[in-house]
Backbone as CSV, one residue per row, in Angstrom:
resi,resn,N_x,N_y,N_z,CA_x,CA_y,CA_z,C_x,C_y,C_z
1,UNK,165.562,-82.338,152.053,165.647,-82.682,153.456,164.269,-83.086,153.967
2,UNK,164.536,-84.261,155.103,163.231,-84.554,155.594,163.425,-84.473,157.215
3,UNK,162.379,-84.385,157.843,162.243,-85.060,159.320,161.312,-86.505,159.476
4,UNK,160.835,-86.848,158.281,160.003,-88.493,158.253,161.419,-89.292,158.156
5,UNK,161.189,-90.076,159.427,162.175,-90.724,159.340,161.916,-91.921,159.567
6,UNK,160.883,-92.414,158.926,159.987,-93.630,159.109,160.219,-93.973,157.502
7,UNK,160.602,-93.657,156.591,160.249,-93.898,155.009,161.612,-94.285,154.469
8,UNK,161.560,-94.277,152.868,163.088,-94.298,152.746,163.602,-92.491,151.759
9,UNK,164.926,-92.607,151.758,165.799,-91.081,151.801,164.720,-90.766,150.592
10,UNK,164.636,-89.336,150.425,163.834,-88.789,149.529,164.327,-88.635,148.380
11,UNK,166.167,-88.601,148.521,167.007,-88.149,147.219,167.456,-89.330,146.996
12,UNK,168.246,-90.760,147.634,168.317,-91.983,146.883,167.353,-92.713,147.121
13,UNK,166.285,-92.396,147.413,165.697,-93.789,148.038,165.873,-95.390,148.324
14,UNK,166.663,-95.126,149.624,167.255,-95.771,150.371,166.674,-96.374,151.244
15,UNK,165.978,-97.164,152.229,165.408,-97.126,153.060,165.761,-96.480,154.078
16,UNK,165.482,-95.834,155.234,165.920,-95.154,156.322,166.215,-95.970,157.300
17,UNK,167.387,-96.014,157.630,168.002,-96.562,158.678,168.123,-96.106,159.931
18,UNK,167.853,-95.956,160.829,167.910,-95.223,162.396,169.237,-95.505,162.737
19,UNK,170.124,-96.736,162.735,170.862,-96.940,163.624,172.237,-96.027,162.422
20,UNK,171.977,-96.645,161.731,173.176,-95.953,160.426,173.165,-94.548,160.078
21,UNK,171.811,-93.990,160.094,171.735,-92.409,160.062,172.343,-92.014,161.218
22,UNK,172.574,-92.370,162.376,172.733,-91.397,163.669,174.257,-91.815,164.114
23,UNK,174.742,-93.372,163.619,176.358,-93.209,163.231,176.523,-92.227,162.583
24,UNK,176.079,-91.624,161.262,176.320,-90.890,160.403,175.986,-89.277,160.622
25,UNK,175.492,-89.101,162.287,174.981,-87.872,162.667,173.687,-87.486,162.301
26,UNK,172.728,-88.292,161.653,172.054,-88.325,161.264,171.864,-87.876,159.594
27,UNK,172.873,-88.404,159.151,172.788,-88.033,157.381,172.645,-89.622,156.910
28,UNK,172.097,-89.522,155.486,171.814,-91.094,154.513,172.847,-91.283,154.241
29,UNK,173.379,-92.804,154.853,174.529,-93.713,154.416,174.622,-93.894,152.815
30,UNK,173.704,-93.549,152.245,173.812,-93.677,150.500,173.865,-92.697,150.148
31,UNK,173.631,-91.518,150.297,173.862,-90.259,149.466,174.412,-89.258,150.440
32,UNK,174.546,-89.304,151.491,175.030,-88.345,152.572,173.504,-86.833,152.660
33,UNK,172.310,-87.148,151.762,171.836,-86.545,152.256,171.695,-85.961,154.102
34,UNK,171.362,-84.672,154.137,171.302,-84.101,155.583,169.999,-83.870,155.991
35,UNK,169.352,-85.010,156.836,168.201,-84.978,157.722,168.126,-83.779,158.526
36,UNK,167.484,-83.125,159.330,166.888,-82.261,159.449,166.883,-82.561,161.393
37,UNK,167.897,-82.177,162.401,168.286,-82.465,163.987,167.187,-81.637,164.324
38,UNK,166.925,-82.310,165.461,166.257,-81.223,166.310,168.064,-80.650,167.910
39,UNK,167.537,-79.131,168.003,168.388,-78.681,169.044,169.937,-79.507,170.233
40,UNK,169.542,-80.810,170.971,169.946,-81.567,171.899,170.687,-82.205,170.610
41,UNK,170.434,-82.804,169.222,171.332,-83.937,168.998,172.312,-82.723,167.838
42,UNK,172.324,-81.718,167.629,172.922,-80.651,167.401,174.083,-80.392,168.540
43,UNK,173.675,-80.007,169.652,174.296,-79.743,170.552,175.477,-80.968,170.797
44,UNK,174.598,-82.051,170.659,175.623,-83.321,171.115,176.756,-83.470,170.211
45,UNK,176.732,-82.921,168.976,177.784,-83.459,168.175,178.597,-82.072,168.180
46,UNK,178.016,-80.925,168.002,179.052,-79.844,168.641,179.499,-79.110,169.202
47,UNK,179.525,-79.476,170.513,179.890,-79.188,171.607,180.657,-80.136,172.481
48,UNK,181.576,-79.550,172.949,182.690,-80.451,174.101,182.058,-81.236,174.723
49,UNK,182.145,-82.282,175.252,180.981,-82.968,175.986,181.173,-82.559,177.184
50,UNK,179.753,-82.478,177.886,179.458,-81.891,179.152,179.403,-80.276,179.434
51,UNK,179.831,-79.644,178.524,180.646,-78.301,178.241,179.454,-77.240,178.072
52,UNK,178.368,-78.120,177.501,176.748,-77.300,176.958,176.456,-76.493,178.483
53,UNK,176.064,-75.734,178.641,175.315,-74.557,179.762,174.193,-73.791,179.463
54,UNK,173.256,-73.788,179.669,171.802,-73.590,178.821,171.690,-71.769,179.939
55,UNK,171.238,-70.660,178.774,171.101,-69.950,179.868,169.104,-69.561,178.991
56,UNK,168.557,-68.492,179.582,167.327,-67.771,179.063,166.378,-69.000,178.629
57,UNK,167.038,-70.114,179.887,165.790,-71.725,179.989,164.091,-70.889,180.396
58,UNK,164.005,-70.352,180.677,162.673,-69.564,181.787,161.814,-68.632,180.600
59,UNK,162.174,-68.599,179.535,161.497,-67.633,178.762,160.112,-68.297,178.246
60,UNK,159.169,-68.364,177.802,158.141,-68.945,177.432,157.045,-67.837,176.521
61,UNK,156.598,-68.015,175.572,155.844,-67.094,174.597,154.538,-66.976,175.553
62,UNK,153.853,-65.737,174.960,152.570,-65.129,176.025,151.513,-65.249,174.377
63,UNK,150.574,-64.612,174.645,150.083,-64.136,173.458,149.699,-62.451,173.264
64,UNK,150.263,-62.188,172.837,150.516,-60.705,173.159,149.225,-59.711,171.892
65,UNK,148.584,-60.782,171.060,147.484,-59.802,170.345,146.505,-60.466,170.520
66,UNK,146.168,-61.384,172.043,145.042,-62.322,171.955,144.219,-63.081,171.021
67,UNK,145.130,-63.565,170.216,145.075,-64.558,168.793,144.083,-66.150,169.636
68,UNK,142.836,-66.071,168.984,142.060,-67.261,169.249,142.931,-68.736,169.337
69,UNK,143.125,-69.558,169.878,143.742,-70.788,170.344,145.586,-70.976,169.997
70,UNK,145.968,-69.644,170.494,147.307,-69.268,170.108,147.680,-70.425,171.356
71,UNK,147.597,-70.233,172.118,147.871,-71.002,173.604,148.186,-72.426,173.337
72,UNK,146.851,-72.697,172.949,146.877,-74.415,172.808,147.801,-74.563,171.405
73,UNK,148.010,-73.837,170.549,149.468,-74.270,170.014,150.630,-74.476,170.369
74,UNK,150.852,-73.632,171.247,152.285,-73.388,171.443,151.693,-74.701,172.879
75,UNK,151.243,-75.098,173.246,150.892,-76.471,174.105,151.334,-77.724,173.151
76,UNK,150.834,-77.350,172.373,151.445,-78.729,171.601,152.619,-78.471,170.432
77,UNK,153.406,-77.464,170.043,154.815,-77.442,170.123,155.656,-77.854,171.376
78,UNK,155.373,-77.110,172.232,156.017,-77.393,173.494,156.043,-79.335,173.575
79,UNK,154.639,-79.586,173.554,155.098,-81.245,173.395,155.646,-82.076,172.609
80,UNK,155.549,-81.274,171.517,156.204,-81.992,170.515,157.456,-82.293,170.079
81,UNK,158.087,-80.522,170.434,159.357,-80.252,170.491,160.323,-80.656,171.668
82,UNK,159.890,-80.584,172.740,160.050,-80.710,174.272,160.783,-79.375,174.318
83,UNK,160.360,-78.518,174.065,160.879,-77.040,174.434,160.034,-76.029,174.673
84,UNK,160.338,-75.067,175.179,159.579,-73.695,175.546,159.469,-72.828,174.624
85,UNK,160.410,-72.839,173.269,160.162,-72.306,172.176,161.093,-72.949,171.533
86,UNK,160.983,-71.988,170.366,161.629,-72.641,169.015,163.281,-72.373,169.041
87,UNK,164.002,-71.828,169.910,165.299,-72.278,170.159,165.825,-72.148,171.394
88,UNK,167.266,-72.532,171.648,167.536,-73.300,172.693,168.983,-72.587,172.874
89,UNK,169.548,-71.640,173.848,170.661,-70.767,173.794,171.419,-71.322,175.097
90,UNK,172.671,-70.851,174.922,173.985,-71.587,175.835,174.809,-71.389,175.893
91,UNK,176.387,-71.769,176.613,177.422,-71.744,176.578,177.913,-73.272,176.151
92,UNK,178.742,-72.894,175.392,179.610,-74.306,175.941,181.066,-74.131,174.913
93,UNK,181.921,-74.953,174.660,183.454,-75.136,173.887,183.193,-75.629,173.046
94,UNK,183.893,-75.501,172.148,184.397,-76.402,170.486,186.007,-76.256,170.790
95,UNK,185.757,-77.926,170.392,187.398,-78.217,170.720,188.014,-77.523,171.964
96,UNK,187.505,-77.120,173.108,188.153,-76.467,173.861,188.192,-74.684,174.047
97,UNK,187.258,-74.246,172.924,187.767,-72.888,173.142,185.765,-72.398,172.910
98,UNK,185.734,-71.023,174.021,184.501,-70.757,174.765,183.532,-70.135,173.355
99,UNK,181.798,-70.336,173.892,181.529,-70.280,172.402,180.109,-69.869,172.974
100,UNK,179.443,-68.835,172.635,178.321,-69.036,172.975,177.121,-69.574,171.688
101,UNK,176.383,-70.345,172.062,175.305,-71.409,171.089,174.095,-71.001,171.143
102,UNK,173.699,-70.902,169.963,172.216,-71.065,169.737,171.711,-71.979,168.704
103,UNK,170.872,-72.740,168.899,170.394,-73.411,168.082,168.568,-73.731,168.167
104,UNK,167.905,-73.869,166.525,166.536,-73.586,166.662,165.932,-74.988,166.595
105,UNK,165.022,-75.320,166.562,163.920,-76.280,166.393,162.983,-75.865,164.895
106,UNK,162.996,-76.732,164.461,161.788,-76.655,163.182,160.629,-77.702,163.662
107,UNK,160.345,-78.115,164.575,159.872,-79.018,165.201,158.668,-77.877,166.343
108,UNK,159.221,-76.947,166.632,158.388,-75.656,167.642,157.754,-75.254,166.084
109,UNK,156.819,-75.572,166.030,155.576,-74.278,165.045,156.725,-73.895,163.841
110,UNK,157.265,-74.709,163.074,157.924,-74.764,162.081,159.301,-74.050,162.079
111,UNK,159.686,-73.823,163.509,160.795,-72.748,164.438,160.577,-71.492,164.209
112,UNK,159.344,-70.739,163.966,158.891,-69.734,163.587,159.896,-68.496,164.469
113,UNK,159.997,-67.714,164.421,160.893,-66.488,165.306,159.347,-65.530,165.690
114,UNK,159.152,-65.683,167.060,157.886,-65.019,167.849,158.946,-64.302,168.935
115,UNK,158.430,-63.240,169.687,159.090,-62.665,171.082,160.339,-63.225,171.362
116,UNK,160.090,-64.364,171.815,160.637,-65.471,172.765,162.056,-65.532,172.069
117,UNK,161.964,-66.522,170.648,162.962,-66.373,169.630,164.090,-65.489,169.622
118,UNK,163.649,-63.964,169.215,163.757,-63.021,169.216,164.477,-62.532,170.007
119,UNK,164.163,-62.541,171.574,164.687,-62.044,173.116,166.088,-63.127,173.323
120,UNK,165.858,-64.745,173.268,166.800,-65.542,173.503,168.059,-65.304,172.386
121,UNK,167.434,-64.950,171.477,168.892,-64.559,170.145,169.021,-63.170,170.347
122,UNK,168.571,-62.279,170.682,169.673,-61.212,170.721,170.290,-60.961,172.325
123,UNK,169.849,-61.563,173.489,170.369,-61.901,173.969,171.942,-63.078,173.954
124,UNK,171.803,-63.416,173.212,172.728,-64.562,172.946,174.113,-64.019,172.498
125,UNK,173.531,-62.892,171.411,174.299,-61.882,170.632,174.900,-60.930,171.801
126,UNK,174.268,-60.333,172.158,174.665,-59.096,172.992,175.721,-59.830,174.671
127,UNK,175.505,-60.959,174.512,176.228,-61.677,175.343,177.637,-62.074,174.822
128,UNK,177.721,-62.412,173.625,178.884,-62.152,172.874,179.608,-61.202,173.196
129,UNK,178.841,-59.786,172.441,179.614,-58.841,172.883,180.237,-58.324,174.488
130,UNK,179.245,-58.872,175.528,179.467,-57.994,176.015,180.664,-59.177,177.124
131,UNK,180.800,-60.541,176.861,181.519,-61.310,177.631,182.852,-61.636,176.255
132,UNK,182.605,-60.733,175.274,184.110,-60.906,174.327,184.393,-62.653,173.799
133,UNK,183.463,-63.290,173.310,183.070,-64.685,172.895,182.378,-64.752,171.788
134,UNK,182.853,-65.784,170.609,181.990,-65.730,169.722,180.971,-66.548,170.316
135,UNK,179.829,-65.825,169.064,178.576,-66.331,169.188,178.925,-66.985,167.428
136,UNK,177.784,-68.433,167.744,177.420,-69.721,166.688,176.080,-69.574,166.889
137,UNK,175.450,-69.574,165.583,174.532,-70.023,165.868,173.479,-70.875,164.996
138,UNK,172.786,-72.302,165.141,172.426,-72.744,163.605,170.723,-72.680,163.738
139,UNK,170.542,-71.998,162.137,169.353,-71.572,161.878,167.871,-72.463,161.455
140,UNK,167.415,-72.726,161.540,166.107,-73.367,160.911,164.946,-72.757,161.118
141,UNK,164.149,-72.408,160.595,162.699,-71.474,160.193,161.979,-71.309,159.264
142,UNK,161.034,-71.392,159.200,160.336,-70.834,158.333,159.676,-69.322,158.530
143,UNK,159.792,-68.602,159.354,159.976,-67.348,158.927,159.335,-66.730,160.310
144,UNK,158.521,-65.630,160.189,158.001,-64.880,161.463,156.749,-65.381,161.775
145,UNK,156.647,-65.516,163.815,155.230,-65.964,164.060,154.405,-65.392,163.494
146,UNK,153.622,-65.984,162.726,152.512,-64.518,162.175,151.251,-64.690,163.567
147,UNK,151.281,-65.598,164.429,150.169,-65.271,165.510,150.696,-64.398,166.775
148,UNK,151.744,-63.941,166.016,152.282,-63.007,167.272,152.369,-61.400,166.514
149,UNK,151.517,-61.680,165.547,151.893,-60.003,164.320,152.768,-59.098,164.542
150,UNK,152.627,-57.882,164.570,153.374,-57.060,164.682,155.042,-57.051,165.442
151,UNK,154.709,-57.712,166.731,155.634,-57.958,167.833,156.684,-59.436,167.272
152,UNK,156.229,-60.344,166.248,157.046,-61.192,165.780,157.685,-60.097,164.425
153,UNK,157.370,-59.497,163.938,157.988,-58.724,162.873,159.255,-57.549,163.566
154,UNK,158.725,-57.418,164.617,159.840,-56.475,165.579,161.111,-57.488,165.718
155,UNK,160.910,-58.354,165.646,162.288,-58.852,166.267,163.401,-59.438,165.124
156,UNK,162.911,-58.992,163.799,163.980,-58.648,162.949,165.013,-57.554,162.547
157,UNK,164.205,-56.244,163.480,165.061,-55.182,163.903,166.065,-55.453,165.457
158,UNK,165.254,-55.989,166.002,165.741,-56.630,167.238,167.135,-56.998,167.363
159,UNK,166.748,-58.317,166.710,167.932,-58.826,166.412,169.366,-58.642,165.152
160,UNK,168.839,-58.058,164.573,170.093,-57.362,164.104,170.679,-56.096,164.735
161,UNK,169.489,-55.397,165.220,170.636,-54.743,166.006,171.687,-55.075,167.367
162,UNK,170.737,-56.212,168.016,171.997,-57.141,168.426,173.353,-57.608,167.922
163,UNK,172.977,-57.874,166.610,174.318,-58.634,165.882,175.015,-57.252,165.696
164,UNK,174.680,-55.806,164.954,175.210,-54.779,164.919,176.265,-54.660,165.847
165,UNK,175.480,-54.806,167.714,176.121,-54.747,168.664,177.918,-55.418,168.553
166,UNK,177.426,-56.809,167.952,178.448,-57.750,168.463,179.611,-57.396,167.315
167,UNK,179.166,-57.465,166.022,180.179,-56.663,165.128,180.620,-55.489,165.287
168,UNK,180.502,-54.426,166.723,180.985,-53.452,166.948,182.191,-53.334,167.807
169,UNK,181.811,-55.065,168.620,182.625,-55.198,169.780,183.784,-55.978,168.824
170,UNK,183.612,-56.037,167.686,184.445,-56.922,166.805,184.688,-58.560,167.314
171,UNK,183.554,-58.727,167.953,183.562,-60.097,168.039,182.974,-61.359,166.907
172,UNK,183.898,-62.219,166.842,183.117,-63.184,165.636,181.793,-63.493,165.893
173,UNK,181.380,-63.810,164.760,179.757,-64.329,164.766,179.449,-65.389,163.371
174,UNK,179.391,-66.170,164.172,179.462,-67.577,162.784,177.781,-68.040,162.602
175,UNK,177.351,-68.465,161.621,175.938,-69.201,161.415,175.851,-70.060,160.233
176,UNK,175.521,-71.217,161.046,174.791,-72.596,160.214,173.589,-72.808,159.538
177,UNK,173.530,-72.438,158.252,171.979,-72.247,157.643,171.821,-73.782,157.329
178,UNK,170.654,-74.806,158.297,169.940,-75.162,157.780,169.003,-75.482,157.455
179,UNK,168.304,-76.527,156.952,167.267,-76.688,156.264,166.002,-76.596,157.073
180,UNK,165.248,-75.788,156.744,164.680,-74.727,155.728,165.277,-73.458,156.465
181,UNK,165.838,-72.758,156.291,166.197,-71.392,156.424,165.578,-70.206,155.569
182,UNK,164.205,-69.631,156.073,163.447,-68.697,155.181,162.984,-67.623,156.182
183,UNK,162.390,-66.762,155.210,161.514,-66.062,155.734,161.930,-64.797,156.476
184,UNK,161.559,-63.847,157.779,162.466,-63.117,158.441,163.597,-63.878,159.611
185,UNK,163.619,-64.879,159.598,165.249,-65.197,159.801,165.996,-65.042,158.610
186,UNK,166.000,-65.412,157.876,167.097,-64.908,157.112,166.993,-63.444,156.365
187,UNK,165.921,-62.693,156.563,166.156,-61.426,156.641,166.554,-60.337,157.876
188,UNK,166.914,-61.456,158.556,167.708,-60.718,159.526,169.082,-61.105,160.150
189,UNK,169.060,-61.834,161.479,170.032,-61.752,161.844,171.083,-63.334,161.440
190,UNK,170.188,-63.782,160.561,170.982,-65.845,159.605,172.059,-64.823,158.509
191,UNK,171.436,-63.895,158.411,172.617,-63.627,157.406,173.603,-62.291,157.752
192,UNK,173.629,-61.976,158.562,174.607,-61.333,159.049,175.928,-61.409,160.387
193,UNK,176.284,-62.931,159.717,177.674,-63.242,160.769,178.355,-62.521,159.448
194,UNK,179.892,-62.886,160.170,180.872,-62.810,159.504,181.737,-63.413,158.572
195,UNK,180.588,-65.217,159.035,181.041,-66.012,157.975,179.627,-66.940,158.134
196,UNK,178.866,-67.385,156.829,177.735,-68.253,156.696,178.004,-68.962,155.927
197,UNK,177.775,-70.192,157.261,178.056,-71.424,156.465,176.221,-71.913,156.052
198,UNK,176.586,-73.010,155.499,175.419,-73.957,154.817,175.423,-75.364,155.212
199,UNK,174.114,-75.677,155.789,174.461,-77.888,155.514,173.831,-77.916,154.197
200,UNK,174.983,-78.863,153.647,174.502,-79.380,152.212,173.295,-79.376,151.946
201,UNK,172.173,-79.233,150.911,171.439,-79.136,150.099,170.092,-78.300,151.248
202,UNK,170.764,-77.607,151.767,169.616,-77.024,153.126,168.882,-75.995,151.869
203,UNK,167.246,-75.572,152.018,166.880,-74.675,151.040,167.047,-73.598,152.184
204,UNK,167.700,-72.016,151.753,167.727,-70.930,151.850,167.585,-70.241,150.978
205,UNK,166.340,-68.874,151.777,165.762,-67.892,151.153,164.949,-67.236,151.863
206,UNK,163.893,-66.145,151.365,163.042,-65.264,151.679,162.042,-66.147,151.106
207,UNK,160.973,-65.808,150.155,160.060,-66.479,150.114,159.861,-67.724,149.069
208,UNK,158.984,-68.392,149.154,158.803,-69.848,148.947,158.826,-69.504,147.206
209,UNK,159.318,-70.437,146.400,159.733,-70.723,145.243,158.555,-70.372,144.314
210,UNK,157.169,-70.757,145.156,156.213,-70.771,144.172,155.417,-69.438,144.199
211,UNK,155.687,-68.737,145.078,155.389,-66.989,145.724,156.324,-66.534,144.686
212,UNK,157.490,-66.879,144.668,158.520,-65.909,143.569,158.144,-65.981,142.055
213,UNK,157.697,-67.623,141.735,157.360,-68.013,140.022,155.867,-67.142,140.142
214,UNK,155.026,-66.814,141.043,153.804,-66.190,140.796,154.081,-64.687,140.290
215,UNK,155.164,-64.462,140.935,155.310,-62.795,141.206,156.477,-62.391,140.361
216,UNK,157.038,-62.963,139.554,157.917,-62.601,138.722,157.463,-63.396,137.458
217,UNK,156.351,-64.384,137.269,155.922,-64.917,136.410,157.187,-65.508,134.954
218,UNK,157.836,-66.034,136.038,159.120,-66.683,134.896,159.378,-67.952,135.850
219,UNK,159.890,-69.202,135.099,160.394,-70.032,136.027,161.624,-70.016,136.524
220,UNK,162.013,-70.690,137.587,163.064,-70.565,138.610,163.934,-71.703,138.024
221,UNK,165.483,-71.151,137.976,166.493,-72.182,137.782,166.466,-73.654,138.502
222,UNK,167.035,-74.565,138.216,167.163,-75.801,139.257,167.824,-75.531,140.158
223,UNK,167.220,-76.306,141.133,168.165,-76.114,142.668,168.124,-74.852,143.357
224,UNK,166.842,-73.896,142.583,166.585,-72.134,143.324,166.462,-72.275,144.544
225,UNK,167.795,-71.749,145.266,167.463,-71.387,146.795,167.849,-72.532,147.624
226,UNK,168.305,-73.926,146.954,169.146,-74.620,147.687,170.719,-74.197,148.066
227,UNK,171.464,-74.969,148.995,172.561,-74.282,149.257,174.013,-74.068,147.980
228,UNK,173.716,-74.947,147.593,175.015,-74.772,146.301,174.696,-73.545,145.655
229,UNK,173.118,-73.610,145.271,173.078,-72.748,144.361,173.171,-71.600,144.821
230,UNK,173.145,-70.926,146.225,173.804,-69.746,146.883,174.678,-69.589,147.090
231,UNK,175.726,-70.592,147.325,177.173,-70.190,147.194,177.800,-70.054,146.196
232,UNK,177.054,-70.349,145.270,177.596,-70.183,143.516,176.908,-68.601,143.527
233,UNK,176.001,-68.248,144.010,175.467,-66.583,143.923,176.107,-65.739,144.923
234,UNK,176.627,-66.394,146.358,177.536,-65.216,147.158,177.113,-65.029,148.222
235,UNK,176.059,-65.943,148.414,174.735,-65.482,149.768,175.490,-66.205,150.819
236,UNK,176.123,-67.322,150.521,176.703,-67.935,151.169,178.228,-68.379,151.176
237,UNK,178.976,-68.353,152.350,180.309,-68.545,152.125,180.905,-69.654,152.032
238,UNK,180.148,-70.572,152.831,181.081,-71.929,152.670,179.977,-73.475,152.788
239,UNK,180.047,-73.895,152.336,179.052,-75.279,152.696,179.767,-76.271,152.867
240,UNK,179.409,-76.641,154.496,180.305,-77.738,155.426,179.123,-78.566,155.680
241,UNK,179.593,-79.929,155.494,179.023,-80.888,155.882,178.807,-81.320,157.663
242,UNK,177.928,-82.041,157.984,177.551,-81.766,159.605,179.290,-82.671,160.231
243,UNK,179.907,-83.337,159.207,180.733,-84.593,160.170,182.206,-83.294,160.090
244,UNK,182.151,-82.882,159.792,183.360,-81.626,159.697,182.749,-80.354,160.169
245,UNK,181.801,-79.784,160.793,181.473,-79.049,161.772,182.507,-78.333,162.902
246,UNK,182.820,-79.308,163.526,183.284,-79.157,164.677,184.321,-78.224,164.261
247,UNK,185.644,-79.037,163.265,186.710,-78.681,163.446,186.620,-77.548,162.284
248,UNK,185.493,-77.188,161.215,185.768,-75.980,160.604,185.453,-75.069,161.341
249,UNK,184.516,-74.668,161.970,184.079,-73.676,163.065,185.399,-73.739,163.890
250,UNK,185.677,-74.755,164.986,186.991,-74.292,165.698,188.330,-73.458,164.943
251,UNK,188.560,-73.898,163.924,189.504,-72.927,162.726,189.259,-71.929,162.525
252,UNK,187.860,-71.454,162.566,187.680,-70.304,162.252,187.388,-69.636,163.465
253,UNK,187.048,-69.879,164.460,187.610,-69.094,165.667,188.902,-68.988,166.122
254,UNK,189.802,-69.488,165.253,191.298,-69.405,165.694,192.180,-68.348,164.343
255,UNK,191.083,-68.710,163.366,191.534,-67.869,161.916,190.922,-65.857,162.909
256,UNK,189.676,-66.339,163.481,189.140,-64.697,163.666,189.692,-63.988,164.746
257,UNK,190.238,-65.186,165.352,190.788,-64.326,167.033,192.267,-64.093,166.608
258,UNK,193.208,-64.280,165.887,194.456,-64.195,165.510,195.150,-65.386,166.382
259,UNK,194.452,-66.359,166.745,195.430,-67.442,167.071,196.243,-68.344,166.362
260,UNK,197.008,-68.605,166.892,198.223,-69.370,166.339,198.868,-70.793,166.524
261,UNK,197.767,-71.385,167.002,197.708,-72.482,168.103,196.684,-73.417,166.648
């Protein structure tokens, strides 16, 4: 997966097409590789139109261990991303039926999970539970702010015990791992819905391929930690492509609620 979308596809090399990738939702017309959305063109393809409702817009990261030019980073995520952090939480429908959304940015400081992260997703969660709605939510990260130390490592307890919450209220909880999905998001709350899906060839894992060949000093199978090769291991349940989104998620809020419709 890439976000250069100035070159051609990395897996056929294809040239990159703008107008044909974004017919295509933004995947390669030659290999169906899956480019890498930021939040808004996520939202646009799944969600009811007009239906999106943005709530915990007002949150914004502080620097909470007075980390030297922490500020002027998150100044230029913020511009880069056009967001206040690295994800973006909401209401809105699939196909008609109520859903609460979260979705991240890899575009914010690599969508790192700092405070902010943290507060807007288990909020998101605990809103589930407590308004009886599944929560969706799709993942991208590379792992915990480390300029937020300690207090970005908190919010992997955080947030699972949010999700705890929502699996208590027995409400569904669905998540979209993609690309790059690492680090403490997925040691926390990316892998504990009730059903995890995958976008095709998204890499998921804990740590980086070449941290694991150092530290176990053996080489790594092909395809370690891409999505096939986790659903062939169990980590993952299903790998849906972005143009069938909509309507597998709506099924499965109709498979989890006992509807019959």
């Amino acid at each position: 997966m890439t976000d250069n979308k100035d070159s051609n596809c990395p897996k056929c090399g294809i040239p990159y097409d703008e107008k044909k990738a974004n017919s295509a939702l933004n995947t390669c017309p030659g290999c169906d590789m899956h480019y890498r959305m930021e939040p808004m063109e996520r939202i646009a393809y799944i969600a009811d139109k007009g239906s999106f409702s943005e709530f915990s817009a007002g949150l914004s990261s502080l620097n909470p261990i007075d980390l030297l030019g922490y500020e002027e980073k998150l100044s230029v995520a913020e511009e880069k991303a056009r967001m206040k952090d690295a994800v973006i939480t909401g209401t809105c429908k699939i196909e008609g039926k109520p859903v609460i959304l979260a979705v991240m940015s890899f575009n914010f400081m690599g969508g790192s999970m700092g405070s902010v992260v943290g507060e807007k997703v288990s909020r998101a969660l605990l809103k589930g539970a407590k308004e009886k709605t599944p929560v969706l939510i799709f993942t991208t990260s590379g792992g915990a702010r480390m300029q937020e130390g300690i207090f970005s490592l908190l919010q992997m307890a955080k947030t699972s015990s949010a999700a705890a919450e929502l699996a208590g209220a027995g409400i569904p909880y669905f998540v979209v791992l993609c690309d790059p999905t690492t680090g403490g998001v997925t040691a926390s709350f990316a892998m504990l819905a009730d059903i995890i899906i995958a976008e095709p060839g998204a890499l998921i894992g804990f740590a980086g391929p070449r941290v694991i060949e150092g530290t176990i000093r053996q080489n790594l199978p092909e395809g370690f930690q891409r999505a096939e090769f986790q659903l062939q291991k169990g980590f993952v349940d299903i790998i849906v492509a972005r143009k069938d989104q909509r309507k597998t998620i709506s099924a499965l809020i109709d498979l989890h609620s006992g509807s019959k419709t």
